[in-house]
LUMVO-420772 format. One line per 3 residues: number of its first residue (from 0); for each residue y, x, z of C-alpha. Coordinates in steps of 0.2 Angstrom, whole numbers. Layout:
LUMVO-420772
NUM> Y,X,Z | ...
//
This chain:
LUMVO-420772
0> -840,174,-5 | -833,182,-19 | -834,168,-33
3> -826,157,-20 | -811,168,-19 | -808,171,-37
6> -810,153,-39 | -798,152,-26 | -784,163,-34
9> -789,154,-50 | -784,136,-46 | -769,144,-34
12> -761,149,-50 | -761,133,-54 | -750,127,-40
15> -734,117,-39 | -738,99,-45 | -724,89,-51
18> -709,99,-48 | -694,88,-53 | -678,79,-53
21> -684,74,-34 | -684,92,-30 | -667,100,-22
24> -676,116,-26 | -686,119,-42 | -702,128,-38
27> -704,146,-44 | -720,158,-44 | -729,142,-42
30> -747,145,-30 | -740,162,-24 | -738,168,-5
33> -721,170,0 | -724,189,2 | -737,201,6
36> -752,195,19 | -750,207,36 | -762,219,35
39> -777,217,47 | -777,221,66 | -793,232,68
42> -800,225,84 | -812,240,88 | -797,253,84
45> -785,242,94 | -797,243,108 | -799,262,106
48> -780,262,107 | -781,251,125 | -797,259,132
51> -804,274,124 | -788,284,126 | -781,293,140
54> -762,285,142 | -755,300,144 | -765,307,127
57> -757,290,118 | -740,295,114 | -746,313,107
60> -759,307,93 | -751,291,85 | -761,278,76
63> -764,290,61 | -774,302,77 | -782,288,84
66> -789,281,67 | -795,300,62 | -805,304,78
69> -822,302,69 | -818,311,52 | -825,328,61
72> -834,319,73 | -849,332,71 | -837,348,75
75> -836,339,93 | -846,349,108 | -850,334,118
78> -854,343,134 | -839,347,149 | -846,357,165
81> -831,349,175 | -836,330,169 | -853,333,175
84> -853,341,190 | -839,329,198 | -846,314,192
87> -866,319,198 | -857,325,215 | -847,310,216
90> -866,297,213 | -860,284,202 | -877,281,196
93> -892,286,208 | -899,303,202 | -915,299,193
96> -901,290,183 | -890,303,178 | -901,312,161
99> -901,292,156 | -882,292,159 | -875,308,151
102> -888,305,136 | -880,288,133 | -864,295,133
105> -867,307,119 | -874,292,109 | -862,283,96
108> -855,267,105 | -861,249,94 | -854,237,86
111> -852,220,97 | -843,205,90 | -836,189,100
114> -835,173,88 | -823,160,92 | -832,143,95
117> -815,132,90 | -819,139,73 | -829,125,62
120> -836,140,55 | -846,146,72 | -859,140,72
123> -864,143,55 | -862,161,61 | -872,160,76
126> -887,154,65 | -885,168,53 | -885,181,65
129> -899,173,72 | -906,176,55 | -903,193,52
132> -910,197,66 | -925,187,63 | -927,196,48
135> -924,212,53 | -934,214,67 | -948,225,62
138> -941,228,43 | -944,244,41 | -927,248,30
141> -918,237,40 | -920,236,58 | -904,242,62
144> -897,227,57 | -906,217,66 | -891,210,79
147> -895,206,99 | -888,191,110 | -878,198,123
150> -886,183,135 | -873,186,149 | -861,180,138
153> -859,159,136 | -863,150,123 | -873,162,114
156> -856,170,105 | -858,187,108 | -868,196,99
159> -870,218,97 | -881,229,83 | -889,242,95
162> -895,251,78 | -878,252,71 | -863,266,77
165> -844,258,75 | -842,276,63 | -857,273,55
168> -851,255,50 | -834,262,41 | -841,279,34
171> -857,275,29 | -859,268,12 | -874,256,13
174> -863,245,27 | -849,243,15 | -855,224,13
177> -857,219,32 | -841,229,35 | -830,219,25
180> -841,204,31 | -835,208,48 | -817,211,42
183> -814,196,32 | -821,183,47 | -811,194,59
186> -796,191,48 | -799,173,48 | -799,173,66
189> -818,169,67 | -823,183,77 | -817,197,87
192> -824,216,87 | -823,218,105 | -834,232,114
195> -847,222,124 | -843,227,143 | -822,224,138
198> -826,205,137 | -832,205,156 | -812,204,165
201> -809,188,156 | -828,180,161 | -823,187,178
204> -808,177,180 | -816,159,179 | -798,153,166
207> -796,136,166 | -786,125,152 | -772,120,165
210> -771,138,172 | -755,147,170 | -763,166,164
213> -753,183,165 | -763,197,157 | -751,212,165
216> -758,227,152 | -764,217,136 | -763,228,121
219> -771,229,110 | -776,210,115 | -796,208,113
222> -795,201,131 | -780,191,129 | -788,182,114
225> -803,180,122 | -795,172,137 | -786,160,127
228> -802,155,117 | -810,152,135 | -796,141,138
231> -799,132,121 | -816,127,123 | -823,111,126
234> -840,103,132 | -854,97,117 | -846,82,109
237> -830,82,115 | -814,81,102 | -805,99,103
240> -789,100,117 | -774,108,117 | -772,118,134
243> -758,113,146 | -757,129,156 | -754,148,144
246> -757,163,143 | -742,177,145 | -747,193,137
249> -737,209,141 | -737,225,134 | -725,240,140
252> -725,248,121 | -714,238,108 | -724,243,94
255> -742,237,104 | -734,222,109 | -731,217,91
258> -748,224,86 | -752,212,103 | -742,197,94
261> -751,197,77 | -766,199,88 | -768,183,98
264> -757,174,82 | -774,173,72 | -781,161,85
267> -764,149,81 | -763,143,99 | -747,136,105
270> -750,144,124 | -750,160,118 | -733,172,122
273> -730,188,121 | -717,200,133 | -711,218,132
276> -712,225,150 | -717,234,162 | -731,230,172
279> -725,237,188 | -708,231,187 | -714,213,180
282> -699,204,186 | -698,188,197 | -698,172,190
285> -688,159,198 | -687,142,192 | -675,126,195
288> -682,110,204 | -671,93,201 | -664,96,217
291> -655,111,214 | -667,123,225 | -675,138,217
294> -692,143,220 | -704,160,213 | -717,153,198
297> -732,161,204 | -750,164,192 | -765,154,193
300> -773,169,186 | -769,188,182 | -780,201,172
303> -775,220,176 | -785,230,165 | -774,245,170
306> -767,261,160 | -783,273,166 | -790,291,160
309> -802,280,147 | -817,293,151 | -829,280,152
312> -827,278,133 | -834,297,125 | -845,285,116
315> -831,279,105 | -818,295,109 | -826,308,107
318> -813,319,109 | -813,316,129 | -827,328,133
321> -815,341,127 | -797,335,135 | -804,328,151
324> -799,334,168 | -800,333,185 | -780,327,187
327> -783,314,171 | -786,300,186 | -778,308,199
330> -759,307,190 | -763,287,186 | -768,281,202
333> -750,277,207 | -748,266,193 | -766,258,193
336> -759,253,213 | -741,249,208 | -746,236,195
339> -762,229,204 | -749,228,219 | -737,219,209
342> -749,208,201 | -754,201,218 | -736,198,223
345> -736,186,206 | -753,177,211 | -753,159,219
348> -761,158,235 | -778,152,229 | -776,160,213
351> -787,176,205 | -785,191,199 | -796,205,189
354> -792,222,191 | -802,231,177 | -802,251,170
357> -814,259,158 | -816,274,169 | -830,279,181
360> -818,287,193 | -819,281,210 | -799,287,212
363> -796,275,197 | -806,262,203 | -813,259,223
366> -799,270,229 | -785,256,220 | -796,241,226
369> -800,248,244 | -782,252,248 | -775,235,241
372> -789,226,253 | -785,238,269 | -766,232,266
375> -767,216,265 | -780,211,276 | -782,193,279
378> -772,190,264 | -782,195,249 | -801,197,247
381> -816,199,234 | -823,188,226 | -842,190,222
384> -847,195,204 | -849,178,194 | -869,172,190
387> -870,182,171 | -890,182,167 | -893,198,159
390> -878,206,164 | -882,223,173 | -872,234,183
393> -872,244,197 | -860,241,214 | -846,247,218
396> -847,266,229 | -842,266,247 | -840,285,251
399> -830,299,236 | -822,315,236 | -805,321,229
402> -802,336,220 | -790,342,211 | -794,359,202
405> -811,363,195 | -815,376,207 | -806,369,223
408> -809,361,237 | -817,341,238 | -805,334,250
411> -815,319,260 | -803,310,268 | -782,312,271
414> -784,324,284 | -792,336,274 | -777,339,263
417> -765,351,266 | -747,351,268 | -744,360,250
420> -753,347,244 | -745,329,248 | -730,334,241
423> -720,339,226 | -728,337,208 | -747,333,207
426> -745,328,225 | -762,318,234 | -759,301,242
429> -768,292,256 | -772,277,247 | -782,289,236
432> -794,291,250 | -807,280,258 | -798,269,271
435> -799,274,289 | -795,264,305 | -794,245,309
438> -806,233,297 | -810,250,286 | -829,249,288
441> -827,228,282 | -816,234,267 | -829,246,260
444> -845,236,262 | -834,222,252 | -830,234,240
447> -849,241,239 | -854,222,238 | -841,215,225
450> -835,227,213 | -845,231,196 | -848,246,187
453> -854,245,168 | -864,263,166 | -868,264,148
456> -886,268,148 | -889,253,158 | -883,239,143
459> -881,251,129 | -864,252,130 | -848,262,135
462> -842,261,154 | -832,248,165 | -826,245,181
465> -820,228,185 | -818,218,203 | -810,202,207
468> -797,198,219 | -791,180,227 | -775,178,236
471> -779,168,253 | -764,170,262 | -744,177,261
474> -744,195,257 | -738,206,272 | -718,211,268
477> -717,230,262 | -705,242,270 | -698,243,250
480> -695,222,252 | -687,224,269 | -675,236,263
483> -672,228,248 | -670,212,256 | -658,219,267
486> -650,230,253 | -649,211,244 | -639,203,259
489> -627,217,262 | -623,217,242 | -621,198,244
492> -610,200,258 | -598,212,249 | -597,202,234
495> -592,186,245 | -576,197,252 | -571,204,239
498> -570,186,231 | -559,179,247 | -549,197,244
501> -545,192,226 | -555,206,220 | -571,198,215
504> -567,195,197 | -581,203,187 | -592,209,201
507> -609,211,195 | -623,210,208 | -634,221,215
510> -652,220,205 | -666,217,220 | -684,214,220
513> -695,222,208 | -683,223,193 | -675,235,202
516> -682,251,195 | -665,259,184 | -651,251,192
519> -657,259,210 | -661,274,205 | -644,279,200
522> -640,270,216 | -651,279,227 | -644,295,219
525> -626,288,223 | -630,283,242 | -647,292,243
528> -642,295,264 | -639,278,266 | -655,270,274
531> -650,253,267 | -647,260,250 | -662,252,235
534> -677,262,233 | -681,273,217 | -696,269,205
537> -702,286,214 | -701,281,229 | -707,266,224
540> -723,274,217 | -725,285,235 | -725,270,245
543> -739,261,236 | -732,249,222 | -721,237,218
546> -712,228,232 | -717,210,238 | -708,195,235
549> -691,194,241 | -687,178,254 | -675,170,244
552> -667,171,227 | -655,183,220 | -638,180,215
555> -633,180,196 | -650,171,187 | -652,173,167
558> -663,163,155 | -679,171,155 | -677,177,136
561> -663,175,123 | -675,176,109 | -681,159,108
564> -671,142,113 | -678,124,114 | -672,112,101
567> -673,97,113 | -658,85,109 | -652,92,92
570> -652,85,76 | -665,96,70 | -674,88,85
573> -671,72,79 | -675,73,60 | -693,80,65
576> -697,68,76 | -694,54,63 | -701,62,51
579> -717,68,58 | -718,57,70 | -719,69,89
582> -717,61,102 | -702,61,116 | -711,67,128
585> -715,83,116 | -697,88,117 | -696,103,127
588> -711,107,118 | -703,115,102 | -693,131,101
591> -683,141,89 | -681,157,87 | -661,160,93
594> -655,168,78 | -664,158,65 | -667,139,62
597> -680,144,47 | -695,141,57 | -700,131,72
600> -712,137,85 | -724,125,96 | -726,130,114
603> -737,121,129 | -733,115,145 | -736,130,152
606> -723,141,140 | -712,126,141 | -712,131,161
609> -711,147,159 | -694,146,148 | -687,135,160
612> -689,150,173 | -670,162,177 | -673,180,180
615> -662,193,186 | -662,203,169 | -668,194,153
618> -688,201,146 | -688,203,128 | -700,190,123
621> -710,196,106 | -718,178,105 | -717,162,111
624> -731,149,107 | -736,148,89 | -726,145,70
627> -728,125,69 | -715,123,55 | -705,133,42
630> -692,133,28 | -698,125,13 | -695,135,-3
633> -692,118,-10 | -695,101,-3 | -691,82,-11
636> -676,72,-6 | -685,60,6 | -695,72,14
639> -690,86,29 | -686,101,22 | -697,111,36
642> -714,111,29 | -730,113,44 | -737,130,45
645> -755,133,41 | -756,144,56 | -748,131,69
648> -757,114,61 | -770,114,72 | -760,114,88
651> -745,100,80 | -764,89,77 | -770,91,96
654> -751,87,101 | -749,70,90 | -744,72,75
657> -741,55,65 | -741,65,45 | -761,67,50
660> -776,62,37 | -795,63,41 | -808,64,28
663> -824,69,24 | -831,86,20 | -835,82,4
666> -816,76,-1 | -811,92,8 | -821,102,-3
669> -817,92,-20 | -796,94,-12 | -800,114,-8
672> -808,117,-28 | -796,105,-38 | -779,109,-27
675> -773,94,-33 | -777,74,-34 | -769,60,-40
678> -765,45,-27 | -779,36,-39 | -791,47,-32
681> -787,46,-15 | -784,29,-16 | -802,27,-20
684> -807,41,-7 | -799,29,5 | -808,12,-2
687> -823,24,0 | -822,27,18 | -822,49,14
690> -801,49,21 | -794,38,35 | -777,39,42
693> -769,37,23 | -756,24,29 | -749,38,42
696> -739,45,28 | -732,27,21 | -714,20,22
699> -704,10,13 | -713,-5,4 | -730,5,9
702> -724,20,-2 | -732,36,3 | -718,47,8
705> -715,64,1 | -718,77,12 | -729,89,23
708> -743,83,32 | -760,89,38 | -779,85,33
711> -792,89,44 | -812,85,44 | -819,71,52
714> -822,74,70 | -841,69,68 | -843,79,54
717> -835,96,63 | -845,94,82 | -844,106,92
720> -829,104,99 | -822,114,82 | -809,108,71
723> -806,113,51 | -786,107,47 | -778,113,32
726> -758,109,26 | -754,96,13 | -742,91,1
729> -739,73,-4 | -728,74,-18 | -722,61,-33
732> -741,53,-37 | -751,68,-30 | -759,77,-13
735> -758,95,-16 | -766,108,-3 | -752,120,3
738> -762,134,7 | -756,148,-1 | -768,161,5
741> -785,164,-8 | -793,171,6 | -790,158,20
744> -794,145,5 | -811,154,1 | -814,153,19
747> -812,136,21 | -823,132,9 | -837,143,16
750> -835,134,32 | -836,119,25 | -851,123,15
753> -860,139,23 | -862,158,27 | -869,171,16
756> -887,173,15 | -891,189,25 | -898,197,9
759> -882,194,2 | -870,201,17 | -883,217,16
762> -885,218,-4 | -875,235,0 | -890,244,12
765> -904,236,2 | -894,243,-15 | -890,261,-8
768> -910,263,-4 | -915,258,-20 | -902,271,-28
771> -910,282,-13 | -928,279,-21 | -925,280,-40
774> -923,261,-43 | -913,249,-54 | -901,240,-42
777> -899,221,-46 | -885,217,-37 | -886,200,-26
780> -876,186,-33 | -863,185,-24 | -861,165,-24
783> -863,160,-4 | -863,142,-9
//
């Protein structure tokens, strides 16, 4: 609430405690941050940036178009001949369908939210949605803020405002309070504005907390965070656990990809990591056992939500009814192929993975899922769709047309196509057809069967495809492999004479396997009538994808990444495992950045794995894990001079951290007001049963020691399986809280006390219609407490 965040900034100005001759620092600009608070990630513009706009649109507009599309959104004509008549020819929807459909699409998309149950804060949300829509149901002025359950999604967590359009939310004056309600809990990490058919891939996937996860294509990261909370949750009653397995996100763009990193850092999960790749060129991973052998990591789990044309999203983009065309799928199918293609090489046998797009287009969709089963028959196979009460969608198609100009030909199968046509730029493909031949008839009943398409007039939403693959056996070997292999051997060879001839010296080795994409290109160009010569990313492209998995491993391996290096036997190791107590077995389980020592990341099992793993060229890794500790601005003599990091003290609690304090929710509260008291008090707290775990932070001659530690809620008090932990100070006499945010302060305490009353998160409608009607506005008091 308001009054709790200027009572927040209030006592932050107080700030600092005893700062003295203990100190090797003295403290300056007690209470205030460090530096400015990172601006907010908008979840829904993120998305739009992922899903509701063409890729090849992307790179033309910038953030300042995307964020701008709905300033004129009343000059848009949202009609397209071209759109209509393919997509009614082509009988996504059956034809008593089809006015629903295209009047959906001319509708404004609404808003959804996903909460995060590991937040003690959830289900205080939950019950006030529940509320408002209780509430307003039948109101009169304010039915459209009455919220609806998406009931396919678990746990009640996901909830959409069918009366309510994204633009008219951030335009419209009278939802200037539930805006910034929205923002501030999405800021905290609370919830996620996420459209309502983008949080089916990661439901698709079935994620487990020991699962090694790659999302191949994950900016702006709505589905990467979601994943990760899915990996975080626990069963009623059970204390919160940190996974063992991770989550690798990987983003192409660098910019995305650190919009992608400050993304899923809001959830503070130590299995989180962030690369800087592309998706069709992911490289292998090859990783040491203790006997010397290499062997290829492969994925529990992989999410491909692909680079498509986005024109299942009009709802939010508007601007697609006037830029789409008939070649918008057609010049992405290749990738879609390349990177589902390559995403299958990286998948376990036994292992799933999701191909997703928000397109209707059967060339963007069925054509990529039919041609990936037709080529690897016996290997791979789809899954059914997962039991989601409520969900609806229509099946996948089994029969579509490709065109290619507006007023040309519909080309139903390969042979149709001319010889001017399956060449040069713009060229058709095969695989853009339905299969023919051996096992084609079972491939497109599978696919008819199995795949999901989201139509928006069906749930009220925009439009999805999604379909799920398992891995059942070793792929087939590409032609691209073979020659590569081979290419490989013949390298290897050369390279061992011209050691033995004295000439070795210096020799790099050929690049092999899918990280092959630049170096053998300007190979190819060098030796392009050489059969054995590596294959362009072009010719990649025209045979299908990326290649499969070489037989063995290449010469020349590199550390994954440079950027982050574990601090396992170093004295920094040492001095923060006396003085915070980790354990030894956590050792590999902490990391720094390689050109810093100011701040100290924790990583799971999973990322500790994955660091292990060599590579044939190092990936630029844009985050590993989540901040744990950092560079005090000023710490006491006897206590470590990296101070635990608010985002990261969570994770260090679930790992075994010794420096930890449970207490009640009422010392929380009086900590959280007061920012300071004195060992007195706690002392008495403690006598009191509201703090346990005081004698965690003792030493010598049962003195507390100075230092970092953390405080969290009682486990009974939280339930759940949610958690409230917030960073300490014990200094000379007092406990100070080190949380130098007002807002995440403010926060806390709401969680700890309660939400907003629903008159109060709309005080700015109910006002806006009083002005409206000639009334005297009495603003709502603005204490949530």
């Amino acid at each position: 609430s308001t009054t709790a965040i200027l009572l927040a900034q209030q006592h932050l100005s107080n700030m600092g405690g005893k700062g003295g001759g203990n100190y090797r620092n003295k403290r300056k600009n007690k209470g205030k941050g460090k530096g400015k608070e990172p601006k907010n990630v908008d979840g829904e513009d993120a998305d739009l940036a992922n899903e509701g706009e063409p890729a090849a649109k992307r790179a033309k507009g910038g953030d300042r178009a995307r964020n701008d599309i709905w300033r004129e959104a009343g000059t848009w004509e949202l009609s397209n001949e071209a759109y209509e008549a393919y997509y009614q020819k082509q009988a996504v929807c059956p034809a008593e369908d089809w006015p629903k459909l295209m009047q959906a699409l001319r509708t404004g998309l609404p808003v959804a939210v996903r909460i995060n149950r590991n937040r003690l804060g959830a289900q205080g949300l939950i019950e006030r949605l529940q509320e408002m829509r209780e509430t307003c149901t039948g109101d009169e002025v304010r039915e459209q803020f009455a919220p609806v359950h998406l009931t396919w999604f678990p746990r009640e967590v996901a909830w959409q405002w069918p009366g309510l359009e994204r633009r008219v939310v951030k335009k419209d004056k009278r939802m200037t309070q539930l805006k910034d309600y929205l923002m501030e809990r999405e800021r905290a990490g609370l919830i996620s504005r996420q459209e309502a058919v983008s949080m089916m891939p990661p439901l698709f996937l079935d994620v487990k907390p020991e699962h090694m996860v790659l999302d191949l294509c994950a900016a702006p990261g709505s589905k990467t965070s979601q994943i990760l909370e899915l990996m975080h949750w626990t069963n009623p009653g059970e204390e919160p656990k940190a996974p063992r397995g991770m989550v690798l996100a990987n983003e192409l763009q660098w910019k995305r990809a650190n919009m992608l990193a400050h993304q899923v850092a809001r959830l503070g999960s130590a299995a989180a990591g962030v690369v800087n790749i592309d998706a069709q060129f992911f490289p292998e991973l090859w990783q040491r056992k203790e006997t010397g052998e290499v062997e290829s990591l492969r994925f529990d789990r992989i999410l491909a939500d692909v680079p498509c044309s986005g024109d299942g999203t009009m709802r939010k983009t508007p601007y697609i009814w006037k830029s789409w065309t008939l070649k918008d799928g057609l010049s992405l199918h290749i990738r879609q192929l390349s990177i589902l293609y390559r995403g299958l090489d990286l998948l376990k046998i036994g292992g799933k993975i999701v191909y997703s797009t928000c397109s209707l287009n059967p060339v963007e969709d069925e054509a990529v899922v039919a041609a990936a089963l037709h080529r690897h028959q016996g290997a791979i196979r789809l899954c059914p769709a997962p039991d989601l009460p409520g969900l609806k969608a229509a099946g996948g198609v089994d029969t579509w047309f490709i065109q290619d100009e507006e007023k040309g030909p519909q080309y139903q199968c390969w042979a149709d196509v001319p010889e001017a046509k399956r060449s040069g730029k713009g060229k058709l493909m095969p695989s853009m057809f339905p299969p023919v031949g051996e096992g084609s008839a079972e491939v497109l009943a599978s696919v008819k069967a199995n795949c999901r398409r989201a139509l928006p007039h069906l749930m009220d939403t925009g439009g999805f495809f999604v379909a799920c693959f398992e891995k059942v056996g070793d792929l087939k070997p590409t032609a691209r492999a073979k020659r590569d292999e081979r290419w490989e051997r013949k390298q290897a060879e050369k390279a061992k004479a011209a050691a033995a001839a004295g000439e070795g010296e210096g020799t790099q080795p050929a690049t092999g396997g899918a990280e092959a994409s630049a170096s053998a290109a300007a190979a190819e160009n060098e030796a392009s009538s050489d059969d054995e010569a590596p294959v362009s990313k072009a010719a990649t492209e025209e045979a299908g994808g990326a290649a499969a998995v070489p037989s063995g491993p290449p010469s020349g391996l590199k550390r994954i990444t440079r950027e982050y290096v574990p601090i396992a036997g170093t004295e920094l190791w040492s001095e923060l495992k006396e003085f915070y107590g980790f354990p030894d077995s956590a050792a590999l389980n902490f990391v720094k950045r390689s050109d810093t020592v100011q701040r100290i990341f924790l990583i799971s099992d999973g990322l500790a794995k994955l660091l292990q793993c060599e590579v044939k060229m190092p990936t630029r890794m844009v985050l590993c894990g989540v901040l744990a500790l950092e560079k005090a601005t000023s710490s006491h003599v006897d206590a470590c001079e990296l101070r635990l990091s608010q985002q990261g003290v969570g994770a260090l609690c679930q790992m075994g951290l010794k420096r930890h304090v449970t207490a009640s929710r009422e010392f929380l509260l009086r900590l959280m007001r007061e920012k300071e008291l004195s060992y007195e008090e706690v002392n008495t707290a403690v006598a009191a049963g509201q703090v346990k775990g005081w004698s965690n932070i003792k030493w010598k001659n049962d003195q507390v020691r100075p230092g970092s530690l953390a405080l969290s809620l009682f486990p009974e008090e939280a339930g759940n399986g949610a958690s409230l932990v917030v960073v300490a100070e014990a200094t000379d006499g007092t406990l100070e809280l080190a949380v130098n945010s007002a807002v995440d302060t403010a926060t806390f305490i709401e969680e700890l006390t309660c939400q907003p009353t629903v008159d109060q998160i709309l005080a700015a409608a109910a006002n806006a219609t009083a002005e409206d009607n000639g009334e005297d506005v009495n603003m709502a008091g603005d204490d949530a407490e």
